[in-house]
C-alpha positions as CSV (number, residue, x, y, z in Angstrom):
1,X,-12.8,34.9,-43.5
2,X,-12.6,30.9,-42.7
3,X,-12.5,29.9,-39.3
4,X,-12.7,26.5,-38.0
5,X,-13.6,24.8,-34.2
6,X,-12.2,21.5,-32.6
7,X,-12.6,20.4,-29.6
8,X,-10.6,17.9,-27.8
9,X,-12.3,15.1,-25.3
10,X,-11.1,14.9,-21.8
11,X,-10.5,11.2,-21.9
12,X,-7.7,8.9,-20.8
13,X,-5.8,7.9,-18.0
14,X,-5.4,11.2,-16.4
15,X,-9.0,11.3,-15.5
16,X,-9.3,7.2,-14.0
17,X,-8.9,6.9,-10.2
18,X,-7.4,4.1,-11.0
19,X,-4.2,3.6,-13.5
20,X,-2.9,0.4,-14.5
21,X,0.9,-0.2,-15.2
22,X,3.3,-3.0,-15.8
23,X,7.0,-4.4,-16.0
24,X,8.5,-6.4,-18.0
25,X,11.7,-7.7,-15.9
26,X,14.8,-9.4,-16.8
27,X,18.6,-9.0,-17.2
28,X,18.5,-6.7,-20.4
29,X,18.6,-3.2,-18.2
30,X,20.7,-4.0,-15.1
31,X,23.0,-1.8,-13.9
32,X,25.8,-2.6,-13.9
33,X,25.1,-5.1,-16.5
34,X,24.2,-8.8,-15.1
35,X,23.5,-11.6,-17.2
36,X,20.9,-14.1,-16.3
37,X,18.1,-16.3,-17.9
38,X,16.3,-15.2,-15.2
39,X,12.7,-13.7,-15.9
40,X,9.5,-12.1,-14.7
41,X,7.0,-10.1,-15.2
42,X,4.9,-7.0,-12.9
43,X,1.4,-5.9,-12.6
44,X,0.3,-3.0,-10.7
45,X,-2.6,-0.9,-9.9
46,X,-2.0,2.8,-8.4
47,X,-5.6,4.1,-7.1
48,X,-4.6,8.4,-7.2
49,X,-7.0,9.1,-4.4
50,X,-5.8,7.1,-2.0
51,X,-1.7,7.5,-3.3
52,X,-1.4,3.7,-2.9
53,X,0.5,1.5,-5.4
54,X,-0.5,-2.5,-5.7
55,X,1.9,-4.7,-7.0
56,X,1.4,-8.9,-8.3
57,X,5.2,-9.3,-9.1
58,X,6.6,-13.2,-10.7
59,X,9.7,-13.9,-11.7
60,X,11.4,-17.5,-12.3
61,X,14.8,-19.1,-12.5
62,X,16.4,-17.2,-9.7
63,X,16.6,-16.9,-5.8
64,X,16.5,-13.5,-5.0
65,X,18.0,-11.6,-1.6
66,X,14.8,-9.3,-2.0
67,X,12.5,-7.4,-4.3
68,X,12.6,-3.8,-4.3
69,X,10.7,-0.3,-5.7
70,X,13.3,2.0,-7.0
71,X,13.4,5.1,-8.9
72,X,16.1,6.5,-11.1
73,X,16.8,9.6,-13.3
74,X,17.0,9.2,-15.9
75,X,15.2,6.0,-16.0
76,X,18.0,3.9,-17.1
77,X,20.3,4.8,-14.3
78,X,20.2,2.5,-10.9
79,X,18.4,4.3,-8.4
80,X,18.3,4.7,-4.9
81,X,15.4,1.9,-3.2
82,X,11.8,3.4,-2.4
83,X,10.3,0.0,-0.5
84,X,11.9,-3.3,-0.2
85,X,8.8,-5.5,-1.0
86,X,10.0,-8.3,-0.5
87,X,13.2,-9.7,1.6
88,X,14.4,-12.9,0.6
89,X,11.4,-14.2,-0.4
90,X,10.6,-18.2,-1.1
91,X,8.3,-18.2,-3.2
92,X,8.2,-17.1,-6.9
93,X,5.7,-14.1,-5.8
94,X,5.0,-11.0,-4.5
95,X,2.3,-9.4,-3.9
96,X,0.9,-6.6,-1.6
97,X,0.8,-2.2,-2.0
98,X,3.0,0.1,-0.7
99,X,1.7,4.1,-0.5
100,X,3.4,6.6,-2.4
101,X,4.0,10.1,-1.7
102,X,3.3,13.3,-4.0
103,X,6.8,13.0,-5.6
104,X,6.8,9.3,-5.9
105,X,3.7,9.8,-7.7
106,X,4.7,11.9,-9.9
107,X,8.3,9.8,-10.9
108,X,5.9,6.3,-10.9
109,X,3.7,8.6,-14.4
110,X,6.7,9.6,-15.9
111,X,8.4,6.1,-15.9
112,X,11.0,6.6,-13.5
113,X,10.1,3.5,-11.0
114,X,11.3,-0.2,-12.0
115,X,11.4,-3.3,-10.0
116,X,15.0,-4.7,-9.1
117,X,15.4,-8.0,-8.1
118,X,19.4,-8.7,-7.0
119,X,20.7,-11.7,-5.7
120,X,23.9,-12.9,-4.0
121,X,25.4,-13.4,-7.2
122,X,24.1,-9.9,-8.4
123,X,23.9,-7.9,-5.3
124,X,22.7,-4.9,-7.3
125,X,19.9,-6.5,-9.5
126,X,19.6,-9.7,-11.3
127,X,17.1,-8.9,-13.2
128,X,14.9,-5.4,-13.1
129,X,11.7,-3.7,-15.0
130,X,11.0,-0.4,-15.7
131,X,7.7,0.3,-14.4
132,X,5.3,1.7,-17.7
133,X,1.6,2.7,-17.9
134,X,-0.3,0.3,-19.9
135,X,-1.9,2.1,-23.2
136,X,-5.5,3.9,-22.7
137,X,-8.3,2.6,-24.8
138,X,-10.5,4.6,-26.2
């Protein structure tokens, strides 16, 4: 008789308070498809005990109408908006948290948020980023 033990470490993101995600946001996944050399780029910080979602958002070459939270499923799909972060902002900028609720938390870990940015031009998204937990170091 052969037998054989493993174990498996509890490590990873699913045991920080705090997990760390980001966005990288252009025109590539608009729907319905906008063109635009438009860029940007997202940082974000969601703390699980107290359900609330920071957000350092840039973006360049555009004027946007306003700077939402969405989620979509699937994740490709345009969504229905969460939070307007930002409405008609002037600056290049964004920054500030929003709280999430238990469902919200959920869709933000399995990769159904992104960031849409429209404009008059583009009224449903310019430019836009799927919102994606950064890789766990061991």
């Amino acid at each position: 008789m052969l037998g054989f033990v493993t174990s498996c470490k509890e490590e990873g993101p699913h045991k920080d308070d705090i997990v760390k995600f980001s966005a990288v946001i252009n025109s590539s996944p608009t729907v319905p498809k906008a063109t635009s050399s438009a860029q940007g780029t997202g940082v974000f910080e969601y703390n699980k005990n107290t359900m609330e979602l920071k957000y350092n958002i840039n973006y360049q070459n555009l004027k946007p109408t306003s700077v939402t939270l969405n989620v979509a499923n699937p994740a490709w799909e345009r969504g229905p908006i969460i939070q307007t972060l930002a409405e008609n902002p002037a600056a290049t900028q964004v920054q500030g948290s929003v709280k999430l609720n238990t469902e919200q938390q959920t869709q933000l870990v399995v990769g159904m948020m992104y960031i849409n940015v429209p404009t008059a031009e583009n009224p449903y998204g310019e430019i836009r980023g799927q919102i994606i937990a950064d890789k766990f170091e061991e």
